[in-house]
Every structure is written in structure tokens, then in C-alpha cells.
C-alpha beads as a LAMMPS data file, in Angstrom:
LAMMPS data file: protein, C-alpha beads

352 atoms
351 bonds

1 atom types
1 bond types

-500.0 500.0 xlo xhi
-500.0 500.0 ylo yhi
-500.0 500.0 zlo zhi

Masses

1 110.0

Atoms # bond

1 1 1 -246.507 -366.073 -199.549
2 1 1 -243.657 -368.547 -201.023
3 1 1 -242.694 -367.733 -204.434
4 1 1 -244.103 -369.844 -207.247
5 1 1 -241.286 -372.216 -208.393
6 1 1 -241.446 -372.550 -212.168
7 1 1 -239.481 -375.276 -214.099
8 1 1 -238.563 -374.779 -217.619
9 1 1 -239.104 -377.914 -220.584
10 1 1 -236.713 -376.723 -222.825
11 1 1 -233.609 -374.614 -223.024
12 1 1 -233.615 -373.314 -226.617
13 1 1 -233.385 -369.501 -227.492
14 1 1 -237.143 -368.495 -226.031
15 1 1 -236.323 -370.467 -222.630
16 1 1 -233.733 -367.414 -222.307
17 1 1 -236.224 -364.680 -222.842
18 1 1 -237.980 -366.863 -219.886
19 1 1 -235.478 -366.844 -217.532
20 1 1 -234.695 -363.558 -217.941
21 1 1 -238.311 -362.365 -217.343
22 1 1 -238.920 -364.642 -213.974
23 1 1 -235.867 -362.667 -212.915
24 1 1 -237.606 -359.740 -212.340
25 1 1 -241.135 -361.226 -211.206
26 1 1 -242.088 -360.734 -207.591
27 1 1 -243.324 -363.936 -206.792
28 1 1 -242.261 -366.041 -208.823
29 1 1 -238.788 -367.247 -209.382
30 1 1 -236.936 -369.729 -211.516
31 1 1 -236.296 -373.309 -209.994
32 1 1 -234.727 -375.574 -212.634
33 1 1 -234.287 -376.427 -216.327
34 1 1 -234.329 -379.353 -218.030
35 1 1 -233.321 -380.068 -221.907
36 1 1 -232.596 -383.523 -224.068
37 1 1 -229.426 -382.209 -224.445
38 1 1 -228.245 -381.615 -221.199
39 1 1 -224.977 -379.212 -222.318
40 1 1 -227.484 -376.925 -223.200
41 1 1 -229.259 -377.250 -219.940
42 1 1 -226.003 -376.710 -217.853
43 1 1 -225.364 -373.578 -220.149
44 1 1 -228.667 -371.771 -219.040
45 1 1 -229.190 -373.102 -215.551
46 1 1 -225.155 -371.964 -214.947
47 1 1 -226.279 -368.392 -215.671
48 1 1 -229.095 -368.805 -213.143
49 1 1 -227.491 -370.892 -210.381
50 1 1 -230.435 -373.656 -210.877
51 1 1 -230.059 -377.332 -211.620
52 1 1 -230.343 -378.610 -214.724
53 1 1 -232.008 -381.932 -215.750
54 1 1 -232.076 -384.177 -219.419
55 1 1 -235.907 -385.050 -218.303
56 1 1 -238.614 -383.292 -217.151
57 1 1 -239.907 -386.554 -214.764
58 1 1 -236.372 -386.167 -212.713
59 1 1 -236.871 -381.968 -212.663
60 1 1 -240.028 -382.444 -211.279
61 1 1 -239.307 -385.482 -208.884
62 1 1 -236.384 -383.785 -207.571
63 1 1 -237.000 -380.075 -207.548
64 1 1 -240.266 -377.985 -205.573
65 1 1 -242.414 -377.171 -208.770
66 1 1 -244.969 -375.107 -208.738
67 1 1 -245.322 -374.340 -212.790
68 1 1 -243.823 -376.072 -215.572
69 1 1 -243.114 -373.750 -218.930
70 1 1 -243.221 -376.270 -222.315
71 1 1 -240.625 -374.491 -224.556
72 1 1 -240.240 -377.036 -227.077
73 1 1 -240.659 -376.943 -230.442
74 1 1 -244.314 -375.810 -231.482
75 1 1 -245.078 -379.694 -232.616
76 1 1 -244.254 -381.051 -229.514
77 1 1 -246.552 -378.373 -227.653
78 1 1 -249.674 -380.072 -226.808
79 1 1 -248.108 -383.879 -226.132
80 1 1 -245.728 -382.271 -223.765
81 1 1 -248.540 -380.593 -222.037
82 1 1 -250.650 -383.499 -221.853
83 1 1 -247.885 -385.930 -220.562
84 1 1 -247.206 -383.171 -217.990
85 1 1 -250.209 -383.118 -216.715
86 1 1 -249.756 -385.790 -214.834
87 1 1 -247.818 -384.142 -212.113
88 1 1 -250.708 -381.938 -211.175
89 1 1 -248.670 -378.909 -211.954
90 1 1 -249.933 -375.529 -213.292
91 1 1 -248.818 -374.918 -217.244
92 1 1 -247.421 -372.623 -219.505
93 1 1 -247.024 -373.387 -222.618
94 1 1 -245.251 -370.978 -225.530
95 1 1 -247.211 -370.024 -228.670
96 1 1 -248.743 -372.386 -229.999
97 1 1 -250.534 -374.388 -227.557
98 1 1 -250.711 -377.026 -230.416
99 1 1 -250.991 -377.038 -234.089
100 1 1 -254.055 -378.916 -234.537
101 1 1 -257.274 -377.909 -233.004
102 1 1 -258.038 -381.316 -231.907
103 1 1 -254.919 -381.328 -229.690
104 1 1 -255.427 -378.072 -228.067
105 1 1 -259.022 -379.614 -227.099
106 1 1 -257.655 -382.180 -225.791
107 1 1 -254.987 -380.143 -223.324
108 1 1 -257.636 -377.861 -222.295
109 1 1 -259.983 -380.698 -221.245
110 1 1 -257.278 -382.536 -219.075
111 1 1 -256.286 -379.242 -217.574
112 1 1 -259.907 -378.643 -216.622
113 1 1 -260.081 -382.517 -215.371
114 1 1 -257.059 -382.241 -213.161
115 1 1 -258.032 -378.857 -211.885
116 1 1 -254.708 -377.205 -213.736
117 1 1 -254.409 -373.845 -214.765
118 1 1 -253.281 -373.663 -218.494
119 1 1 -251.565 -370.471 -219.845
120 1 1 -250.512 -369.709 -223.744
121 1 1 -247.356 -366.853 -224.047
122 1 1 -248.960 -364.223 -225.815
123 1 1 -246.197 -361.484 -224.408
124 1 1 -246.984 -359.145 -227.040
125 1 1 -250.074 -357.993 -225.206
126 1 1 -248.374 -356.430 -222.557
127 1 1 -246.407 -354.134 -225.121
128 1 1 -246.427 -350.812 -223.677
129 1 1 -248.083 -348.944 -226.554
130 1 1 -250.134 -352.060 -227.249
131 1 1 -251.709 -351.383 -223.416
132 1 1 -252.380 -348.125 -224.127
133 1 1 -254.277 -349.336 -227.654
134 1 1 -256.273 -351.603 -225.382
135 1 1 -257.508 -349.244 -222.799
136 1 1 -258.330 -346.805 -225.514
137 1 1 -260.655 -349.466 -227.343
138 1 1 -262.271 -350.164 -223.929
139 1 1 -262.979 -346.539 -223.194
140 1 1 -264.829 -346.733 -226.247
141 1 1 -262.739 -344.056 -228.152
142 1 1 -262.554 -345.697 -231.213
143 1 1 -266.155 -345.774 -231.739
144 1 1 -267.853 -347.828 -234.463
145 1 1 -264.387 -349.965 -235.574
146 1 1 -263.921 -350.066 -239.397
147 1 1 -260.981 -352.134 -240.002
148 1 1 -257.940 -353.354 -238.679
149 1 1 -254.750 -354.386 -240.271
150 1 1 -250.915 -356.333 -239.401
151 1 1 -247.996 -356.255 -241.365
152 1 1 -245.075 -358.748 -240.306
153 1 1 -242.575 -358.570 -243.199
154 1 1 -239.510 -359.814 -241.374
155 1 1 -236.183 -361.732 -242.792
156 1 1 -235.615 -365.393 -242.418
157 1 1 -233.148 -366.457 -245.034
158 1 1 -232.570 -370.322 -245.948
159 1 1 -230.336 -371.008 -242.753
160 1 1 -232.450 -369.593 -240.168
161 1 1 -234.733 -372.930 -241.369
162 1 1 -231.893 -375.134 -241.910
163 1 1 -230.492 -374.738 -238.625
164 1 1 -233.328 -376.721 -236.768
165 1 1 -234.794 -379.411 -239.152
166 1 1 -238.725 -379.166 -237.671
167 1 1 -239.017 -375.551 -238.968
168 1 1 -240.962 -374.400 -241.563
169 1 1 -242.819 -377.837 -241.477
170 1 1 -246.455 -378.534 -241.460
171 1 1 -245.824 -381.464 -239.209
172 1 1 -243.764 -379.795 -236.368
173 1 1 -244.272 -375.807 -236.992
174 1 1 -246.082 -374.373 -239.687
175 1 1 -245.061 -371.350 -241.934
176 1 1 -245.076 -367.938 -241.310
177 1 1 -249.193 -367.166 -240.432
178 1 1 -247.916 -369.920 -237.264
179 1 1 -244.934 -369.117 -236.134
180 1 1 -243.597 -365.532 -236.734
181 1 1 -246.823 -363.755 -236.909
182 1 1 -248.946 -365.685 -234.706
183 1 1 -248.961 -363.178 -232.022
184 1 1 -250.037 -360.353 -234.752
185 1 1 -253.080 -362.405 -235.658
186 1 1 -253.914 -363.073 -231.951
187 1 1 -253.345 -359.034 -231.546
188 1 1 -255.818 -358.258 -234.459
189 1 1 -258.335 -360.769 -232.645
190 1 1 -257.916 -359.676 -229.624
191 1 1 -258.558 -355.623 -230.784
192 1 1 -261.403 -356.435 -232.951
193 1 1 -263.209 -359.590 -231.415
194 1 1 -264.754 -362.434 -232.835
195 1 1 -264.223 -363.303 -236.845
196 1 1 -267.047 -364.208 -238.962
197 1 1 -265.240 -365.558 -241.777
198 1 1 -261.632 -365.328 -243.935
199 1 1 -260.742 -365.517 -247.248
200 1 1 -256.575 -366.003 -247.298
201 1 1 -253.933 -367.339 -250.122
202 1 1 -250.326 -368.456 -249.179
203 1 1 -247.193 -369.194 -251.254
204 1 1 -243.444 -370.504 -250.450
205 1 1 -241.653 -367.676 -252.258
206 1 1 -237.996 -367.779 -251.425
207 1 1 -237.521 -370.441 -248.515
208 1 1 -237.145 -373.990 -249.627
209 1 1 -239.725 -374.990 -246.817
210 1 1 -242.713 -377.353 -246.797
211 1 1 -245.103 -374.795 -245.481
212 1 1 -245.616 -371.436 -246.572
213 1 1 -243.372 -368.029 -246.070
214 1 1 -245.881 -365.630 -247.161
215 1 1 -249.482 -365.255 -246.859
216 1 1 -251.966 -363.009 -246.822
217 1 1 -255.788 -362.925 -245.788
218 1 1 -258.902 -360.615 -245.501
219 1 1 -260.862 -361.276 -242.604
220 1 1 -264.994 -360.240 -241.484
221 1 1 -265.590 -359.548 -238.246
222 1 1 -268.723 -360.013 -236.339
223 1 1 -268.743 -356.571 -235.612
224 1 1 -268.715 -355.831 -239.475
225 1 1 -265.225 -354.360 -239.015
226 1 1 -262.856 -356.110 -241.620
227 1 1 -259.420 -356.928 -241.213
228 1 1 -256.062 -357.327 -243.711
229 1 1 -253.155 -359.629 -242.958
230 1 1 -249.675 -359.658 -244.682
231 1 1 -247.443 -361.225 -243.195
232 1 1 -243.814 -362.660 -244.831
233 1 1 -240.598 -363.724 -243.942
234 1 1 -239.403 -363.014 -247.780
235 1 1 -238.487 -359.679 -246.391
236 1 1 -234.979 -358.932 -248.179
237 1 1 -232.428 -357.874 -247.451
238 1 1 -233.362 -357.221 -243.544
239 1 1 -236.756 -357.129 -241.147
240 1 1 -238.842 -353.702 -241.925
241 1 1 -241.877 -354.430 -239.377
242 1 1 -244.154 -355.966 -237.258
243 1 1 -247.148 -353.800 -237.039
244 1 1 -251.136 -353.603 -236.264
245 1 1 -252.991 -350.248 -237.378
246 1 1 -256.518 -349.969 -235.773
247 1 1 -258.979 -347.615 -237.401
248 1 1 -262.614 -346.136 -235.827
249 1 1 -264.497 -343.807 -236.720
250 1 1 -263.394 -341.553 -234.347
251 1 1 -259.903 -342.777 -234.115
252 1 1 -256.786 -344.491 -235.481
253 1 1 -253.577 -345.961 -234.119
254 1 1 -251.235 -347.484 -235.533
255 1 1 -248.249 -349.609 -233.426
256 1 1 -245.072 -350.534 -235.519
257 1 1 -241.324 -351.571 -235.016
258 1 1 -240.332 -354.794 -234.847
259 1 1 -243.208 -356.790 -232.685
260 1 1 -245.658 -354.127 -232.285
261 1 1 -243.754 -352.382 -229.856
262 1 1 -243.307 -348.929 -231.016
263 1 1 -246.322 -346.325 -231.263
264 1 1 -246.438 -344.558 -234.192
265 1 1 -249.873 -342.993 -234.874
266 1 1 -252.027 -341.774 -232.109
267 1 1 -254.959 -339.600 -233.839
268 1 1 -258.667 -339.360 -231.819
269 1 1 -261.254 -336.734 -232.982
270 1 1 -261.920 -336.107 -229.222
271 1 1 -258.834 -335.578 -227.507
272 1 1 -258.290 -336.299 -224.073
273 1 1 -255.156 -334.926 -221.482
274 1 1 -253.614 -337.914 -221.601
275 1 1 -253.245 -338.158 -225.432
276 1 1 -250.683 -335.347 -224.733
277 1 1 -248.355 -338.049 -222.971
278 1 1 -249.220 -341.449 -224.492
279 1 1 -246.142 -341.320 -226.387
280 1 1 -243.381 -340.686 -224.021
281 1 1 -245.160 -342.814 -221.228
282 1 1 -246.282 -345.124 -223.528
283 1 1 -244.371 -345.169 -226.767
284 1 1 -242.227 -348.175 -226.573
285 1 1 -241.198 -350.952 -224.185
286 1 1 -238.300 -349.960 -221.361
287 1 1 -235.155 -351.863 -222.361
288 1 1 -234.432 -355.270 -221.045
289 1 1 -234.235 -358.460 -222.956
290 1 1 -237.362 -360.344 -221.925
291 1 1 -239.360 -357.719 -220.702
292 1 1 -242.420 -358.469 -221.926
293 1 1 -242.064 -362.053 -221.234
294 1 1 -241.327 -360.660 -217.737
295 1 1 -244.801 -358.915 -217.680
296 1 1 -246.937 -361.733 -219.234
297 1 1 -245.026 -363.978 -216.285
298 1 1 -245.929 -361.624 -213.560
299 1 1 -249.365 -362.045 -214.942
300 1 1 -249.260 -366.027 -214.319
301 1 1 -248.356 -365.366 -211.117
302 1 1 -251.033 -362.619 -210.344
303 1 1 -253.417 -364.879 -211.616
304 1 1 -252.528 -368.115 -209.652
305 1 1 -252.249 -366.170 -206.333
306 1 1 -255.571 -364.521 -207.037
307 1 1 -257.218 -367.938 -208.146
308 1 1 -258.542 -365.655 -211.147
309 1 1 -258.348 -366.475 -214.780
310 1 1 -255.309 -365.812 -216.699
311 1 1 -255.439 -362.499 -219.678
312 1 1 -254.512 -365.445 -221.725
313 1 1 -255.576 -368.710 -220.121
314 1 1 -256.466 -372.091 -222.861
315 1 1 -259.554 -371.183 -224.416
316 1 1 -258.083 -368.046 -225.636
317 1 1 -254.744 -369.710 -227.433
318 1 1 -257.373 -371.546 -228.760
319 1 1 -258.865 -368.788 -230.166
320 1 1 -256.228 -367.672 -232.245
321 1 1 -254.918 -371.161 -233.216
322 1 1 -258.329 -371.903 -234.543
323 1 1 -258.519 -369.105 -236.811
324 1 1 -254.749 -370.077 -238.221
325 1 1 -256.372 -373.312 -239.210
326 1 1 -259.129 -371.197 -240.941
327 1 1 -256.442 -369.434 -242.788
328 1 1 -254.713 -372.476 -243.857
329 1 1 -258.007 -374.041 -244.893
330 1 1 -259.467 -370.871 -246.709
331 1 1 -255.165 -370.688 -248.898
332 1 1 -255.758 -374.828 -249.637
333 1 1 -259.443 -374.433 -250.701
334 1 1 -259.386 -371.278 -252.349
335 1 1 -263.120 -370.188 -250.790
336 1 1 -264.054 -367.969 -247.873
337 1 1 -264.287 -369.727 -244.826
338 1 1 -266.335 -369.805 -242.058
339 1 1 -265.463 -369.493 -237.955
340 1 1 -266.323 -372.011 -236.376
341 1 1 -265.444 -375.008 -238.240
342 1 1 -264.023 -378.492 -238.638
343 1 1 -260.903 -378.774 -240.606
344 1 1 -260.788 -380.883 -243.650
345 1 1 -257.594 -379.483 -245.569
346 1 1 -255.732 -377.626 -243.587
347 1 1 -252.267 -379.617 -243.101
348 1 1 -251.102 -377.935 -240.007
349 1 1 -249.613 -380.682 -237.547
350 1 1 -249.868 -383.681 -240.221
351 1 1 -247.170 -385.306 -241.320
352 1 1 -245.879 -384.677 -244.779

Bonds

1 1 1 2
2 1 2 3
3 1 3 4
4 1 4 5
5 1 5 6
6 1 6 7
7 1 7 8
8 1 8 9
9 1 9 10
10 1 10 11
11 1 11 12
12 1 12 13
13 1 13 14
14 1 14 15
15 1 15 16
16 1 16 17
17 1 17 18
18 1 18 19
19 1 19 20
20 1 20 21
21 1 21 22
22 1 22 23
23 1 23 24
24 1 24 25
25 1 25 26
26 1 26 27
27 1 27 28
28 1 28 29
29 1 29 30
30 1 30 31
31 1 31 32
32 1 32 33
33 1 33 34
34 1 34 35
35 1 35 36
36 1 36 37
37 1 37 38
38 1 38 39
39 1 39 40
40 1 40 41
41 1 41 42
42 1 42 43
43 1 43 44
44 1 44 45
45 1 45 46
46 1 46 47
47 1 47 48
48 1 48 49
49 1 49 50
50 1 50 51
51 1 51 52
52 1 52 53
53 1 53 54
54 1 54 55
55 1 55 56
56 1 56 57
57 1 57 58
58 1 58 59
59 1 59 60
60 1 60 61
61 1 61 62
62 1 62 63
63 1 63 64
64 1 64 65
65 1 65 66
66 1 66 67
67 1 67 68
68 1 68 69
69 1 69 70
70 1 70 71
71 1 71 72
72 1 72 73
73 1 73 74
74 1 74 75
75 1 75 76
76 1 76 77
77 1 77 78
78 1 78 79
79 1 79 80
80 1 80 81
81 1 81 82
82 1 82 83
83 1 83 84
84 1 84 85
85 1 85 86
86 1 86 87
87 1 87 88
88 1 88 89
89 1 89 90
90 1 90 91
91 1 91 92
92 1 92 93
93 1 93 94
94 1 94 95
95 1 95 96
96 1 96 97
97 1 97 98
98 1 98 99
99 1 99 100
100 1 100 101
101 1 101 102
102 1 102 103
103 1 103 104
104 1 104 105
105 1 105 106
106 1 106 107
107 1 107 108
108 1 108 109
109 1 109 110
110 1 110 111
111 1 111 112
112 1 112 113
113 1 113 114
114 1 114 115
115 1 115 116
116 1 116 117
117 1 117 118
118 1 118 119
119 1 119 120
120 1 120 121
121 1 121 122
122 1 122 123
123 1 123 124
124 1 124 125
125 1 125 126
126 1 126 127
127 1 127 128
128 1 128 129
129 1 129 130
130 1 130 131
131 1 131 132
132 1 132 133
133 1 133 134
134 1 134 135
135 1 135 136
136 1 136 137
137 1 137 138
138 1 138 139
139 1 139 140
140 1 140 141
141 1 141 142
142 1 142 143
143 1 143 144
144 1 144 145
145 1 145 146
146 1 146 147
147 1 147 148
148 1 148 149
149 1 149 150
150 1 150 151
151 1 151 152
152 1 152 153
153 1 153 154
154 1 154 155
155 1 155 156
156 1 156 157
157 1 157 158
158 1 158 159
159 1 159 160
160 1 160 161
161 1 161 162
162 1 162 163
163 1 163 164
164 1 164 165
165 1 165 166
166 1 166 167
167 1 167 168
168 1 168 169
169 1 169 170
170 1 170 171
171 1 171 172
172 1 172 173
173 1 173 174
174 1 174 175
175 1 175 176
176 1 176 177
177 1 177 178
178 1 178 179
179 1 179 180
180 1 180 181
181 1 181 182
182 1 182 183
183 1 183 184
184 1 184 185
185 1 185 186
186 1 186 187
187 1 187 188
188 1 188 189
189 1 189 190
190 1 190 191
191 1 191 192
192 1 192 193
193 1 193 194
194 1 194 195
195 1 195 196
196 1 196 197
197 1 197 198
198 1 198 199
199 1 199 200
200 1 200 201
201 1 201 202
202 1 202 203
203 1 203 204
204 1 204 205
205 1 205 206
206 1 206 207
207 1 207 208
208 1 208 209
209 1 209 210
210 1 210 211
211 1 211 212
212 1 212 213
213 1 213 214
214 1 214 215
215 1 215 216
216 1 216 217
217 1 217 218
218 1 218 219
219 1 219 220
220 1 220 221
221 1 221 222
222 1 222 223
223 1 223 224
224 1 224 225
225 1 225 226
226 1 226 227
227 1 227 228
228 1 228 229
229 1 229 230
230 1 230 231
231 1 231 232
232 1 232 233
233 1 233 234
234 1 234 235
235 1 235 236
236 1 236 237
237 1 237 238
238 1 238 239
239 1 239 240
240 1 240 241
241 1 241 242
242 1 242 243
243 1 243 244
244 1 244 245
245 1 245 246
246 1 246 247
247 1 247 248
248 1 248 249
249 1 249 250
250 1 250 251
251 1 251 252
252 1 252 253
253 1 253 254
254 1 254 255
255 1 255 256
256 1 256 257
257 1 257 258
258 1 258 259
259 1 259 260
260 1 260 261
261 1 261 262
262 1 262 263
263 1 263 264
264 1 264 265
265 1 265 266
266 1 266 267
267 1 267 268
268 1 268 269
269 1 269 270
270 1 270 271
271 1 271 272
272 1 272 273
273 1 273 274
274 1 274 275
275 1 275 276
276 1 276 277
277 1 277 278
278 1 278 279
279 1 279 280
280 1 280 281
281 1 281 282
282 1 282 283
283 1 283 284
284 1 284 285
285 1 285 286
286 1 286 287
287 1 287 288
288 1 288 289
289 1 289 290
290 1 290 291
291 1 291 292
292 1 292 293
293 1 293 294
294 1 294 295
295 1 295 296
296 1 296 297
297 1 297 298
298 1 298 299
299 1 299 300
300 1 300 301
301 1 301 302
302 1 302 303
303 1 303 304
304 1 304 305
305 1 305 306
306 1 306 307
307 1 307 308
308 1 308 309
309 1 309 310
310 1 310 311
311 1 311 312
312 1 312 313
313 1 313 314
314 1 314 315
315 1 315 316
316 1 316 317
317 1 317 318
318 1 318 319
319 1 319 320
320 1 320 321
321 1 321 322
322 1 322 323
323 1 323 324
324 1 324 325
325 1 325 326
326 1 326 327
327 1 327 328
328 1 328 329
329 1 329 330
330 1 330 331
331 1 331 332
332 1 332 333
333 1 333 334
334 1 334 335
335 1 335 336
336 1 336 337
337 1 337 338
338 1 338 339
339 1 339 340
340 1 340 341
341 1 341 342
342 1 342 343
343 1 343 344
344 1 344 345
345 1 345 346
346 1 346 347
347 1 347 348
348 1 348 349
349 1 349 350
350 1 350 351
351 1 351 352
């Protein structure tokens, strides 16, 4: 079979990561880029001997594309998806599919309409000791779960947010529950299924930012497991962690470094062989800048050649977005709120 031509939207830092992961897919393979500033789109498509475009309507009228990537800023998410639509091309679109819960609705029903398959980067999932977490919690080791927990305390000083106006708004990106430890809440979800409710609080501690650069939230599963978030980007003077502990009651594991990519604790009351091995085959990513990216790519492709749904297709970006609205509407409320819901207060994706 041809390989699936995939066009980026975008040529900021993640389009890089992107690039650098279709490298190494089999089947798939990187076609063309295409960026309002079109310096910056000669810059990456040089490295990859692709053309470069200033609009995504001449990429796609003159270049063979079989997927289009939208790797804009998280604001401009879901209208870039739905004006791409159009072309009748398959989608991926970087965390988050939208910021309001109205918008990602709306992509997924177009999508559905047009017969497009949607995909939201969650390349976290394919961590190597995050895998291994997985299988475990489908074998059933864990047994009854009992609670599950993320840390993200990570460092963005004042000019990581000045150097790109849109950050750290509610209009365009959201604070620090959005955009740095978005994939740690859709990592908790994903381990511990379906939330009941959340009770969460927020503050803007050191960034001068419209949204918030701490927060923190207690969460009720529907399994009666609970959950803890913390999550900050007031981390001085440098990142410590970005981590997810899962505890059972016959089991706990714990996955740490920087984006839940480093095993740490591996502790089951029945022990099996291949606990003897998880850490050196499983203990952290193999090195390569994009790697993961690379994995959650090879996944689009696996998924488009097989006709088969993708691990994380529309409905579940949804997922995850719709309980970051339930966190920001919980912090502006100040009461316990319930999945699923409408939001009222939540400011994500308004304008100030």
C-alpha cells in the first residue's frame, strides 16, 4: 500500500516533534507544511525536503494529502478543524481538540457527516512504562482501584508566556489544568475510567497571566476510586515532575520524570515473571526526540489502514476536555461538580 501523505497546519515547536515522529512511521510519511509565516515554513520543510506553503487551501490543492495535522495554537483548534473539513481529509488535531465543549461537538459531528476520521495527540499513552501500567490494569492486577494521583509541577517563568501573546489566556489557551497537564488528566482518566464528580480550586500565583498557573482538584470516580490533581507551573527554580501514581489493592505503580515517562514504583502482592523485567524493558522511553509522537502517529496510520477506530479518536479528546471544563467550573463556583454537565462559568475559550 502507498504511504499515507500527511500535511502539517502549523510549523511551531510541536510541528517538529511531528515531523520527526512521521520520520520513522512505516506508512506514513511527511508531504508538506504550511505556516502564516512562511520563513518558518521554509525552515522546517528545508530539514525535510518537503514544500512549504503560507495556506493550508494551496498545501492541499497542490500537494497528495492524505491527513492534515492542526498544530496551531490550542484556540484555533476546533475552527481549523472544521474549515478543514472541507477537503474530505482525515484529521489530527494536537491537544486540545478545542477549548469549549460546544466546539469539540461540533468537529466531531462534521467529521462523522463527512465520513472523516478525527484523531486528538495524546502521545503520552504510548510511554513505555505507561504501556506497561495499562496492560497491568487490564490483567486485572490492580484489583479493586483505590485512588489515583498526578503531579505536574514544572517551570514556566514570565517569558515562556510573553513570548507568544495567546498563552496563558482563557480565550486562546487556558492555564496550566489545559495546556501543560492536560495529558496527565487524560492519563488519570484513562487508568481509572469514568468521573462522577470534582471538587477543584485554582490560583495565578507567580505568572502575570489571565488564566490560572496552579490548580488543584479531588476527583470521584464511578468506580468509587478517588483521584488527586496538582498540577503547577510555579515550580521554581526548575521542572521537578510530571507524574501519575496508581494504587489497588493489590498493587501500586507509580510513573515519574518529566511526562510520565520514567517508572519508578512497580509493587504487586502477586508477582508475576515478568515483574522481574518491567523495568529494564519497560522503564523509560528509547531516546529520540519525538518518539512518542512517532508511536501515537504509527497508531493513525494502523488505524486508517485497518478502517478501525483510533486509541484516541474524537469522542475520547472529548472526554478529557470535558472534565477540564468541570475543573474550571467546580475553581469559579467553589462547589463539587457533577460529570456530565453544561457549563455556565467556566471561561475556557471566551474572550476576556
Amino acid at each position: 500500500m502507498a504511504d499515507l501523505r500527511f500535511g502539517l497546519i502549523g510549523c511551531s515547536k510541536i510541528a517538529r516533534k511531528h515531523a520527526s515522529g512521521l520520520a520513522g512511521v512505516e506508512g506514513g510519511q511527511l508531504a508538506a507544511v504550511c505556516d502564516l509565516d512562511l520563513d518558518r515554513a521554509r525552515e522546517l520543510a528545508d530539514e525535510y525536503d518537503v514544500p512549504a506553503y503560507e495556506s493550508y487551501e494551496k498545501m492541499v490543492q497542490n500537494e497528495e494529502i492524505d491527513v492534515l495535522s492542526v498544530l496551531t495554537p490550542s484556540g484555533h483548534h476546533a475552527r481549523h478543524a472544521m474549515d478543514v473539513v472541507r477537503f474530505g481529509k482525515h484529521i489530527v488535531v494536537e491537544k486540545p481538540l478545542a477549548l469549549r465543549l460546544e466546539d469539540a461537538d461540533a468537529v466531531i459531528r462534521a467529521c462523522d457527516a463527512k465520513g472523516i476520521k478525527l484523531f486528538v495527540v495524546k502521545q503520552n499513552r504510548y510511554n513505555a512504562p505507561i504501556q506497561a501500567l495499562r496492560r497491568a490494569l487490564d490483567d486485572g492486577r490492580f484489583g479493586r482501584l483505590v485512588m489515583g494521583t498526578i503531579r505536574v509541577r514544572w517551570c514556566r517563568p514570565q517569558p515562556y508566556y510573553d513570548a507568544a501573546p495567546w498563552r496563558g489566556t482563557w480565550e486562546m489557551d487556558g492555564g496550566v489544568l489545559t495546556n501543560q497537564a492536560s495529558h496527565h488528566i487524560d492519563m488519570l482518566e484513562w487508568m481509572l475510567g469514568d468521573v462522577d464528580s470534582v471538587t477543584a480550586m485554582t490560583a495565578t500565583q507567580l505568572a502575570d497571566i489571565e488564566a490560572e498557573d496552579t490548580g488543584v482538584a479531588i476527583l470521584r470516580f464511578r468506580s468509587g476510586a478517588l483521584g488527586v490533581i496538582e498540577a503547577t507551573t510555579a515550580t521554581r527554580p526548575a521542572d521537578l515532575e510530571g507524574s501519575i501514581s496508581i494504587l489497588g489493592e493489590k498493587g501500586s505503580v507509580v510513573v515519574g520524570g518529566f511526562a510520565m515517562d520514567k517508572l519508578e514504583t512497580w509493587r504487586f502482592t502477586d508477582p508475576i515473571p515478568e515483574d522481574e523485567r518491567v523495568f529494564e524493558e519497560h522503564g523509560t522511553n528509547p531516546e529520540g526526540f519525538g518518539w512518542n509522537h512517532g508511536r501515537y502517529l504509527a497508531g493513525v496510520v494502523d488505524a486508517l489502514r485497518d478502517g478501525r477506530r483510533g486509541l484516541v479518536d474524537g469522542l475520547e479528546g472529548r472526554r478529557s476536555l470535558e472534565l477540564i471544563n468541570a475543573l474550571y467550573e467546580s475553581a469559579e463556583t467553589g462547589r463539587e461538580v457533577p460529570l456530565r454537565f453544561t457549563p455556565k462559568r467556566c471561561r475556557l475559550g471566551l474572550p476576556s
